[in-house]
N, C-alpha and C positions, 0 to 999 in steps of 0.2 A: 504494500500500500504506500501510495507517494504521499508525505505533507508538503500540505499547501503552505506554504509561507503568508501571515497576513499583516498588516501595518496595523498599529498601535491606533486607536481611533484619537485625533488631534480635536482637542476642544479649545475653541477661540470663544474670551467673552470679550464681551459689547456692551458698551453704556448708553445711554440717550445721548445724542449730542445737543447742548442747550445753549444754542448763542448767546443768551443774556449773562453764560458766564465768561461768555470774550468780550464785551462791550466794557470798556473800562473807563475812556474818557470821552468825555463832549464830544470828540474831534469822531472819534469810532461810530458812537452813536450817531451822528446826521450823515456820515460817510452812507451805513446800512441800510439807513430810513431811507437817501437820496439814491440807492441801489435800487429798493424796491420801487421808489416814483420813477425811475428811467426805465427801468427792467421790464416793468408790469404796471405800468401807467392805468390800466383799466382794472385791476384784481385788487377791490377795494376791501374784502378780506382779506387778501395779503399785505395789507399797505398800514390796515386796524390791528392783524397780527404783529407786525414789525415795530407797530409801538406800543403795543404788548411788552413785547421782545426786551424793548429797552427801557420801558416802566419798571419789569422786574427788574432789569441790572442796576435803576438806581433807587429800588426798593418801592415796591408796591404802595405800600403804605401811605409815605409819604407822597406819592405825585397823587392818588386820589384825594389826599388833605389837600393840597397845593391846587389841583383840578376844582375843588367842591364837589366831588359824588363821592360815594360810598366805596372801600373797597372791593367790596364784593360787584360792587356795579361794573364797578371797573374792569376786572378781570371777567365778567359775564360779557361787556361790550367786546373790549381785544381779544377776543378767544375764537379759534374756526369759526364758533357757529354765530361768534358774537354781529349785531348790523348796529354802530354805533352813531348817534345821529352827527351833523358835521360841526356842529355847535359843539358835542363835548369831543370829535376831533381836535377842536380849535384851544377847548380850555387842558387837553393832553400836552399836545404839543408847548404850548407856553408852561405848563407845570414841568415839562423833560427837556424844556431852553432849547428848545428847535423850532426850526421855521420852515415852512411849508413855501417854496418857491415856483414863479408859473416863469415859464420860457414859452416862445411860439415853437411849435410840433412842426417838422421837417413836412413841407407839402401842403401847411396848413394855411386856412385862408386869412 
């Protein structure tokens, strides 16, 4: 009878990768935010995620105080499923010291 020779089964783990723990200064965070308004100009969940994203990196907590809504609002708004209205868009962004920039769209009228 031959054996089979077999290889040792190799386990690789894996973590979540969570950008808001790379976001570290001012400069990173609007670099990200201005990533997703170039990138994906129309995926306005991805644009409510992304300051999500960088609410948590400078602590939930606090940008909801600084915002006036609720925590929990807040992470309900920036979440996949969240649809945030543009008004508390507007009070995120001044609570995370970012600013929301319009450029004319290549072709546009």
């Amino acid at each position: 009878m031959t054996k089979i020779a077999t290889r040792k089964s190799l386990k690789t783990k894996t973590t979540a990768y969570d950008v808001s723990e790379h976001l570290r200064t001012p400069e990173e965070m609007a670099a990200y935010l201005n990533a997703w308004l170039d990138g994906a100009p129309e995926d306005a969940a991805g644009i409510a995620r992304a300051l999500g994203d960088i609410a948590r990196a400078k602590g939930m907590s606090q940008v909801a105080k600084d915002a006036g809504v609720s925590r929990e609002s807040l992470y309900r708004a920036l979440s996949a499923e969240g649809n945030p209205s543009f008004a508390t868009i507007l009070k995120v962004a001044k609570a995370l010291g970012v600013r929301l920039h319009a450029q004319a769209a290549p072709g546009g009228v």
